[in-house]
Backbone as CSV, one residue per row, in Angstrom:
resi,resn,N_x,N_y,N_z,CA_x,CA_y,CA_z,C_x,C_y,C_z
1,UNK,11.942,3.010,1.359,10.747,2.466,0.745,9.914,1.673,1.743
2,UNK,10.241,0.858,2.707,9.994,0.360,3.589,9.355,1.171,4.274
3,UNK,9.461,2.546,4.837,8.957,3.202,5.851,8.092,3.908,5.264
4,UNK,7.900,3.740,4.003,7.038,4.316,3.021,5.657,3.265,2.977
5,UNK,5.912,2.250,3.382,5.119,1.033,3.025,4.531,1.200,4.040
6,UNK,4.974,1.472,5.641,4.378,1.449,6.875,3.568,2.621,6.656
7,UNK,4.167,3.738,6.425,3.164,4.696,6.281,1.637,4.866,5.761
8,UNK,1.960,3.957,4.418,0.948,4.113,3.184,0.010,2.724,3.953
9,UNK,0.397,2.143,4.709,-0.310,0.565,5.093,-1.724,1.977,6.456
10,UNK,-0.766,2.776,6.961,-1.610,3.094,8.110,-2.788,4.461,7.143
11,UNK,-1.937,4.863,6.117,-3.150,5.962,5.178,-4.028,5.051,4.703
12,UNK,-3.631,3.823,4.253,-5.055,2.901,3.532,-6.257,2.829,4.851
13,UNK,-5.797,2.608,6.068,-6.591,1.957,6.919,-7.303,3.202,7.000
14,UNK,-7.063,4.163,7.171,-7.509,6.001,7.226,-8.355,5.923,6.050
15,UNK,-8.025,6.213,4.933,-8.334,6.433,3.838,-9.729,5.348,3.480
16,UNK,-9.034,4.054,3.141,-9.949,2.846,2.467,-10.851,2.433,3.500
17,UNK,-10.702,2.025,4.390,-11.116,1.515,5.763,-12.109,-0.044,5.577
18,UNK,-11.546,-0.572,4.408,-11.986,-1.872,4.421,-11.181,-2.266,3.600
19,UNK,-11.009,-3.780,4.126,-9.822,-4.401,3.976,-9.531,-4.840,2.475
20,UNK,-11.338,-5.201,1.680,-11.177,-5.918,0.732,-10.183,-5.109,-0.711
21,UNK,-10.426,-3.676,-0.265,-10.083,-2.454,-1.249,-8.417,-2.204,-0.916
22,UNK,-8.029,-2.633,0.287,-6.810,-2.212,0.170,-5.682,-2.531,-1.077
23,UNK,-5.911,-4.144,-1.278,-4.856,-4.409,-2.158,-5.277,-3.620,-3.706
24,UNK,-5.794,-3.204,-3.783,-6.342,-2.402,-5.154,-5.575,-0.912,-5.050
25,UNK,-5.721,-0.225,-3.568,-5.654,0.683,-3.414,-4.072,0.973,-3.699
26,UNK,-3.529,0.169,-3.004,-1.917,-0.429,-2.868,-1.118,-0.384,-4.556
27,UNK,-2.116,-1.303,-4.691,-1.438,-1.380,-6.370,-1.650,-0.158,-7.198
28,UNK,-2.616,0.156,-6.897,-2.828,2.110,-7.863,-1.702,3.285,-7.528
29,UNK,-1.600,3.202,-6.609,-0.284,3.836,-5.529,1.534,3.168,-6.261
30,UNK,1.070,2.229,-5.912,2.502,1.496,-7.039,2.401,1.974,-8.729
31,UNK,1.677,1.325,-9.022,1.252,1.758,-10.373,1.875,3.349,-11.040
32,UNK,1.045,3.986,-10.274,1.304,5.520,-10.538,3.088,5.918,-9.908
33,UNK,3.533,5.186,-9.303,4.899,5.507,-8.522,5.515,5.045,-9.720
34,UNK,5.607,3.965,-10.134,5.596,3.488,-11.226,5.966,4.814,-12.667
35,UNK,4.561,4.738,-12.799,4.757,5.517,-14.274,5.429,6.970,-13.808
36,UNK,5.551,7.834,-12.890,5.899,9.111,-12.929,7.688,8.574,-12.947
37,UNK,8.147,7.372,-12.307,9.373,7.144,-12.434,9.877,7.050,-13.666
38,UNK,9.499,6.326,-14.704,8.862,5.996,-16.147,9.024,7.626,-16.560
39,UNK,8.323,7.930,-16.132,8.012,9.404,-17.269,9.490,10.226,-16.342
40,UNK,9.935,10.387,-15.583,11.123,10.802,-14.873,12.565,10.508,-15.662
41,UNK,12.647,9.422,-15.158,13.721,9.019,-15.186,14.130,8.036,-16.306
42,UNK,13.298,7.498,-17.179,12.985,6.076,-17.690,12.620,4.982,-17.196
43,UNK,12.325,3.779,-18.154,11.783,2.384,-17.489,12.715,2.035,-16.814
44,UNK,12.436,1.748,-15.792,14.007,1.030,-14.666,13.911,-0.092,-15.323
45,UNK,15.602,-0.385,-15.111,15.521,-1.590,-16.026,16.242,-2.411,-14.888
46,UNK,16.496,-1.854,-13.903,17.444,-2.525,-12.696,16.531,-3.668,-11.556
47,UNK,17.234,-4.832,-11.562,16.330,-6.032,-10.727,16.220,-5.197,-9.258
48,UNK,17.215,-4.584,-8.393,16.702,-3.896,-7.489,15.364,-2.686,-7.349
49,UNK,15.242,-2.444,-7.976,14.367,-1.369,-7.974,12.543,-2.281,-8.117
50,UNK,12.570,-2.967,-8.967,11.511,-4.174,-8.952,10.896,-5.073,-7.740
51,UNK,12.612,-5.845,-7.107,12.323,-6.321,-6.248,12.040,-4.995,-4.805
52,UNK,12.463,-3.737,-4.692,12.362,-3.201,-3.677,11.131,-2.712,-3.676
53,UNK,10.721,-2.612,-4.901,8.774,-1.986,-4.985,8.048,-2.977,-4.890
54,UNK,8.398,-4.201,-5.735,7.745,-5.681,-4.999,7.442,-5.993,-3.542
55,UNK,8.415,-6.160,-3.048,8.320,-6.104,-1.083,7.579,-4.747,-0.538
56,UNK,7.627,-3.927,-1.186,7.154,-2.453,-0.223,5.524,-2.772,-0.559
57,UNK,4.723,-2.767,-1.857,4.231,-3.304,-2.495,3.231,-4.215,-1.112
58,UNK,3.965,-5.421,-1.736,3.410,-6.704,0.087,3.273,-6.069,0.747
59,UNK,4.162,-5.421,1.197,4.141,-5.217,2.368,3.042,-4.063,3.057
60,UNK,2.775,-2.876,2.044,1.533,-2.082,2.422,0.372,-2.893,2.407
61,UNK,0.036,-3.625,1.412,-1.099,-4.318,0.807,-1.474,-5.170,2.191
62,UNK,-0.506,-6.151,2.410,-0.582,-6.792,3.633,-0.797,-6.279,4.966
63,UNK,0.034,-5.216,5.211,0.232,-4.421,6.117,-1.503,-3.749,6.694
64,UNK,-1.791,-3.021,5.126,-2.930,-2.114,5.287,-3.829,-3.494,5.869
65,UNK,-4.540,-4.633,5.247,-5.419,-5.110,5.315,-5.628,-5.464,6.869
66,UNK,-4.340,-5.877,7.504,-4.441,-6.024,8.476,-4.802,-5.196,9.570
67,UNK,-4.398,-3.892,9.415,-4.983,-2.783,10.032,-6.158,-2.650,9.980
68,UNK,-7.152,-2.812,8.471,-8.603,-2.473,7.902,-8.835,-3.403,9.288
69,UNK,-8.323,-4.855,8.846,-9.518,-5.944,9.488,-9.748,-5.915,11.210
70,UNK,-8.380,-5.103,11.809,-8.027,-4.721,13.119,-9.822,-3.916,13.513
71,UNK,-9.542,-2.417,12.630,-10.538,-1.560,12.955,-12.248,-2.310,12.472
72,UNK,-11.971,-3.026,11.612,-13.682,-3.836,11.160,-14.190,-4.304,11.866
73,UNK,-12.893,-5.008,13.413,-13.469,-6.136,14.524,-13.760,-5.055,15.581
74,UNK,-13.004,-4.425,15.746,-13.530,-3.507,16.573,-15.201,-3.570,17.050
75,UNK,-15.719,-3.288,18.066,-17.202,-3.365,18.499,-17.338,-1.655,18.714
76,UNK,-18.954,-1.479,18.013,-19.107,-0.345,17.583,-19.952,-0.194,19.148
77,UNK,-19.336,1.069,19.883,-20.409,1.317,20.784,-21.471,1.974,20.685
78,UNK,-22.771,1.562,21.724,-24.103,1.938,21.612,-24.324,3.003,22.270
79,UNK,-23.611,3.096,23.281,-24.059,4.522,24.093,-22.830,5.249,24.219
């Protein structure tokens, strides 16, 4: 899940490419991981599974923004 988080942190910066949208983007991505598990398997009812989508969760959200705000500072060249 973790390497899932790195991944999805470097598709937001691709994808969203501004920082303010990431944590939205992040949570829709959870969300939907979410319900197909839900519609899969049932409601997890297990504290691991919460806390491990919680941290992955941060951790893209955080992850991505920081990347967005990396590429935002960036200086756009003129010639």
């Amino acid at each position: 899940f973790f390497i899932n988080a790195l991944a999805g942190a470097c598709f937001l910066c691709i994808i969203v490419e501004r920082a303010k949208k990431c944590l939205d983007f992040a949570v829709t991505a959870h969300f939907l991981h979410f319900y197909l598990c839900a519609i899969y398997d049932g409601f997890p009812a297990s504290w691991e599974w919460w806390a491990v989508n919680a941290m992955s969760l941060i951790l893209m959200a955080l992850l991505g923004e920081f990347l967005c705000m990396r590429r935002e500072m960036q200086e756009i060249p003129l010639f």
